[in-house]
C-alpha positions in Angstrom: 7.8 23.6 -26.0 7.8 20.1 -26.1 9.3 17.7 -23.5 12.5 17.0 -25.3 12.7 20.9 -25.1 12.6 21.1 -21.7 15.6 23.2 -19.9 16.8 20.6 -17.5 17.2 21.5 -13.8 20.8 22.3 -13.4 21.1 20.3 -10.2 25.2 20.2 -10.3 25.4 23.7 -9.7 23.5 22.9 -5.8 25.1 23.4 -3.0 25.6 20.5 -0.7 23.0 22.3 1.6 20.3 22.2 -1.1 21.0 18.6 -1.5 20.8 18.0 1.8 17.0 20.1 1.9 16.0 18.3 -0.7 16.8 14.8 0.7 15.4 15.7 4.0 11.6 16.4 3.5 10.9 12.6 4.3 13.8 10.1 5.0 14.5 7.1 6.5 15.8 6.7 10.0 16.6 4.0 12.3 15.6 1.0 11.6 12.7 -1.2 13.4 13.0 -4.9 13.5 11.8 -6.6 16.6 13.9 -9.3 18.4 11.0 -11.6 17.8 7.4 -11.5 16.2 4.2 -12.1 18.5 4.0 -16.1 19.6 7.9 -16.2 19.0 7.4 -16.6 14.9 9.8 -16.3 12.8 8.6 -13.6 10.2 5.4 -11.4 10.2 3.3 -11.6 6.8 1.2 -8.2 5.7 -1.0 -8.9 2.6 -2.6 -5.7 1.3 -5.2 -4.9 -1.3 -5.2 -1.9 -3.0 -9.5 -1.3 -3.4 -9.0 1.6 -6.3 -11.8 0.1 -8.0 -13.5 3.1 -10.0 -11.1 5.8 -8.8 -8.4 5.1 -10.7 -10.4 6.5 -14.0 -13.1 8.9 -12.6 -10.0 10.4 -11.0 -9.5 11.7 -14.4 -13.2 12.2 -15.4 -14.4 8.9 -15.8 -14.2 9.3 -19.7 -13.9 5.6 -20.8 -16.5 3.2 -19.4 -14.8 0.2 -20.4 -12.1 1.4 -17.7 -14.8 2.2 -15.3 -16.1 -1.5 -15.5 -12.8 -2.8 -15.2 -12.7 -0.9 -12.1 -16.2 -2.3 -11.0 -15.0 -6.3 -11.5 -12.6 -5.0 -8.4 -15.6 -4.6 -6.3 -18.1 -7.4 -7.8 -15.7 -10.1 -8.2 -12.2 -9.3 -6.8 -13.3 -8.5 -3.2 -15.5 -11.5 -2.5 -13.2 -13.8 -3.9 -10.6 -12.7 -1.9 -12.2 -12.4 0.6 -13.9 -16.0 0.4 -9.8 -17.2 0.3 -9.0 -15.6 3.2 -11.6 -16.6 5.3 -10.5 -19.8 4.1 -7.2 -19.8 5.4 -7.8 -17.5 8.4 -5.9 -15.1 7.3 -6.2 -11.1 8.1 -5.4 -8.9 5.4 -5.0 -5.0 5.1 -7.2 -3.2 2.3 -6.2 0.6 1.4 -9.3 2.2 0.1 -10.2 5.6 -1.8 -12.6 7.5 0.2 -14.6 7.5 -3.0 -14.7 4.0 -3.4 -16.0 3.7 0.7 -18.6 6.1 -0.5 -19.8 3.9 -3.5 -19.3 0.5 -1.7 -19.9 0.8 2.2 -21.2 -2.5 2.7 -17.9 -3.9 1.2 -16.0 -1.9 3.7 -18.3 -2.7 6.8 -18.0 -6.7 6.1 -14.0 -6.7 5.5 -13.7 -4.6 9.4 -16.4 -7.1 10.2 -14.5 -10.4 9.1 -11.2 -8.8 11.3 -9.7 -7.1 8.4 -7.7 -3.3 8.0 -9.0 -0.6 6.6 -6.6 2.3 5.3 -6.1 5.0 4.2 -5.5 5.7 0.3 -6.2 9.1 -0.6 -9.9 10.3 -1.6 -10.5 9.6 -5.3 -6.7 8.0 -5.8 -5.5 11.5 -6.5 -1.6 11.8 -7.2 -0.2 14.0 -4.5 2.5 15.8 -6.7 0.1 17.9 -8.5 -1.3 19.3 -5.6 -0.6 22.1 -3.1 -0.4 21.4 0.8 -3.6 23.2 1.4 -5.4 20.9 -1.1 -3.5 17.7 -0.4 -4.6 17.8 3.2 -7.8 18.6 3.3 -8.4 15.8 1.3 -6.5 13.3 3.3 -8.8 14.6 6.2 -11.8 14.1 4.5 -10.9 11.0 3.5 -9.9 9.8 7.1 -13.4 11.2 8.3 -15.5 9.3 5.5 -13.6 6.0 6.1 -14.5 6.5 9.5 -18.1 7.6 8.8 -18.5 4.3 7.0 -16.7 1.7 8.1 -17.1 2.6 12.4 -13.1 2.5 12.4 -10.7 5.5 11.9 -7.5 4.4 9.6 -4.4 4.1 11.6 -2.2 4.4 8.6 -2.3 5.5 4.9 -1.0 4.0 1.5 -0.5 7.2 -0.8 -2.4 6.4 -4.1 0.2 5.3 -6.8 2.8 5.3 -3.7 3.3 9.6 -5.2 4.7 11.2 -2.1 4.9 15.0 -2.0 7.0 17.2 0.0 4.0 18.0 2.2 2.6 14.5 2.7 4.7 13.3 5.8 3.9 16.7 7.6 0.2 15.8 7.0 0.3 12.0 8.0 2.4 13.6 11.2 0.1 16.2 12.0 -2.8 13.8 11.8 -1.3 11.6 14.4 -1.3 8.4 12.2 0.5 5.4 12.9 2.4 4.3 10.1 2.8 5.1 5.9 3.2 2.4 3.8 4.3 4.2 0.4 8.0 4.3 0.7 10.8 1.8 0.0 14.0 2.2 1.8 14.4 -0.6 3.2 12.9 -4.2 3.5 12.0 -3.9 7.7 9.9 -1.1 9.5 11.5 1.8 10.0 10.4 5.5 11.9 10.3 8.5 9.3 12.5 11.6 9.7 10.8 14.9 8.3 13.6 17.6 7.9 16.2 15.2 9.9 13.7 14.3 13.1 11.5 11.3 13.8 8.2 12.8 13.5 6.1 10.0 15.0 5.5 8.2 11.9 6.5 4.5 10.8 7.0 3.0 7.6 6.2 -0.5 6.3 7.9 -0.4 3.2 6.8 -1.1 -0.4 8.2 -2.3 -3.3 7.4 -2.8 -7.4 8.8 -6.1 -6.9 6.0 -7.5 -4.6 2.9 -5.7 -6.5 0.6 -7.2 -8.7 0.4 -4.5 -10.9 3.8 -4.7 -11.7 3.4 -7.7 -13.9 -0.3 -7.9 -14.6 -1.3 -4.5 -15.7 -2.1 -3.7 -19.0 -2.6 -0.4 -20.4 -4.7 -0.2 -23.5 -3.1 3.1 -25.3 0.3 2.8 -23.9 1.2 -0.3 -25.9 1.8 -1.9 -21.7 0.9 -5.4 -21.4 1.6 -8.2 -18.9 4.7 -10.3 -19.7 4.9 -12.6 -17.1 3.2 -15.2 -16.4 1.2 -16.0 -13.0 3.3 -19.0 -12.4 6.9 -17.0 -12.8 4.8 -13.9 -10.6 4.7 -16.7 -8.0 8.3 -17.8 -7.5 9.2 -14.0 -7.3 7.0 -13.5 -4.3 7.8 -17.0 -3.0 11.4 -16.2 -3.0 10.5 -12.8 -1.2 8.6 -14.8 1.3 11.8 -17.0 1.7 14.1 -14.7 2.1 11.7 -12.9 4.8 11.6 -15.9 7.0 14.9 -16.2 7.4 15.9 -13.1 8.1 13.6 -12.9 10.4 11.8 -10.2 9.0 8.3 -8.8 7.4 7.0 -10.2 4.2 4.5 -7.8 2.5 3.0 -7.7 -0.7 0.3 -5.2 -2.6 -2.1 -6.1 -4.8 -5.5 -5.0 -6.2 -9.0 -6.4 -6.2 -9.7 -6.1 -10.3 -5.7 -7.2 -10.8 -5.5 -10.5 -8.5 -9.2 -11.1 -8.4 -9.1 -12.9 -12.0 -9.6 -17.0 -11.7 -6.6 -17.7 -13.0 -4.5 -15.0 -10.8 -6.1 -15.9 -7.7 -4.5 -19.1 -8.0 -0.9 -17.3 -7.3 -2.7 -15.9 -4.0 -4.2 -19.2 -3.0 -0.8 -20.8 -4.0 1.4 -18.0 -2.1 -0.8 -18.0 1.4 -0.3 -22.4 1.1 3.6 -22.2 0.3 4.0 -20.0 3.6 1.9 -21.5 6.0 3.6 -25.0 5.3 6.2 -23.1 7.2 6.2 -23.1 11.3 6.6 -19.9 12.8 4.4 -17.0 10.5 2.4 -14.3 12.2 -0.4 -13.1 9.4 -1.1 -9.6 10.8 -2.8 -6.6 9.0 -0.2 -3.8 8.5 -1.5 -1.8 11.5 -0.5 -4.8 14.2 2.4 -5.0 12.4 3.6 -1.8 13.4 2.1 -1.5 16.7 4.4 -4.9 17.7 7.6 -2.5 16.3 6.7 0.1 18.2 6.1 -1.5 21.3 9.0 -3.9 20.7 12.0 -0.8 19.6 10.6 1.7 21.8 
């Protein structure tokens, strides 16, 4: 049967309770967003990095080598550029990481918790969550907390979910592991706490969103006739009107990208040109996404 062939799920003929179930497994509750942001700034500013690196194709055997290269430029060029630019401007970042690309580049991970940055969870070989069962699923987000630990002398205090695929079991498992926050969901704009089955369970989200990911615009995909369309310059004003809009409200600017995506010369530029644009602006707290959320939670408690 092919896809077109598919019997569709006949979800008009659920009862309201169903729907209800259904919407409930991992929803958003009240909203977080502090009077003020640590030295009375304005906005807060969380810049993430995605490390997939090799994952991202030995997750599905590690069949083409020219995608497994691709994946190595993340780790040979993208991290020490980036990591060279923020240094430059002071500026702490958050870097989600595979468990399996800890394992193949420890010394990377031990010089970005070195040089004050994040380290995060983001699953163990950038599995997709979905497919799994909730046996599976958590034993390796354990194992992948462990090994991150094991390596870089820090346990993660949050967890990006690879791809930002959330399954019905994984806000139980972040719950039940004691983490602070997720950052794979994308209710709102602000932090928010996380309802599992209608209660807070502990957990915080600082939302993502397609619009403020590099790989939105940037990635290509070789057999899938994907390729970028918009240019670094036009990427730019998008996130610069994010940032804008961020400061004043008087809210959180963040923004995901990845090492082999951003790390290019010429796409670096949009980084170098994004950090400049918002610290000509008086009143910006650059904090990894952990400090971040600690401030809400001390601040809406």
């Amino acid at each position: 049967m092919t896809d077109l062939q598919i019997k569709p799920l006949e979800t008009w003929t659920w009862p309201q309770e169903r729907f209800q179930k259904t919407l409930n497994r991992a929803r958003a509750g009240r909203a977080l967003k502090p009077a003020s942001w640590p030295g009375n700034s304005r906005c807060a500013v969380a810049l993430s990095f995605d490390s997939d690196h090799d994952t991202y194709e030995l997750r599905d055997g590690g069949r083409s080598i020219s995608a497994l290269s691709q994946g190595q430029f993340g780790s040979r060029q993208g991290v020490p550029r980036i990591r060279a630019l923020l240094q430059r401007h002071a500026t702490p970042a958050t870097f989600f990481v595979p468990a399996v690309t800890a394992l193949h580049y420890p010394d990377e991970q031990r010089a970005l918790v070195a040089e004050g940055h994040e380290i995060g969870l983001h699953g163990w070989i950038h599995e997709r969550n979905t497919l799994l069962d909730g046996d599976t699923e958590r034993e390796l987000q354990l194992r992948a907390a462990d090994t991150l630990e094991k390596i870089a002398g820090v346990r993660p205090a949050g967890i990006r979910t690879p791809s930002w695929d959330f399954s019905e079991n994984t806000l139980r498992i972040t719950s039940e592991m004691g983490l602070l926050y997720d950052s794979s969901l994308m209710a709102d704009v602000d932090c928010y706490e996380l309802l599992l089955h209608g209660v807070p369970c502990g957990v915080i989200e600082l939302p993502v969103e397609w619009i403020r990911d590099d790989g939105a615009y940037l990635v290509m995909e070789r057999w899938g006739s994907l390729r970028p369309q918009i240019a670094p310059h036009d990427i730019l004003q998008i996130f610069i009107r994010e940032f804008d809009a961020a400061f004043d409200e008087g809210g959180i600017f963040q923004v995901t990208m990845h090492p082999d995506i951003i790390g290019h010369r010429s796409r670096l530029w949009l980084l170098a040109e994004l950090i400049e644009h918002i610290q000509r602006h008086q009143g910006v707290w650059f904090a990894t996404h952990g400090d971040v959320v600690r401030h809400v939670r001390a601040s809406c408690a």
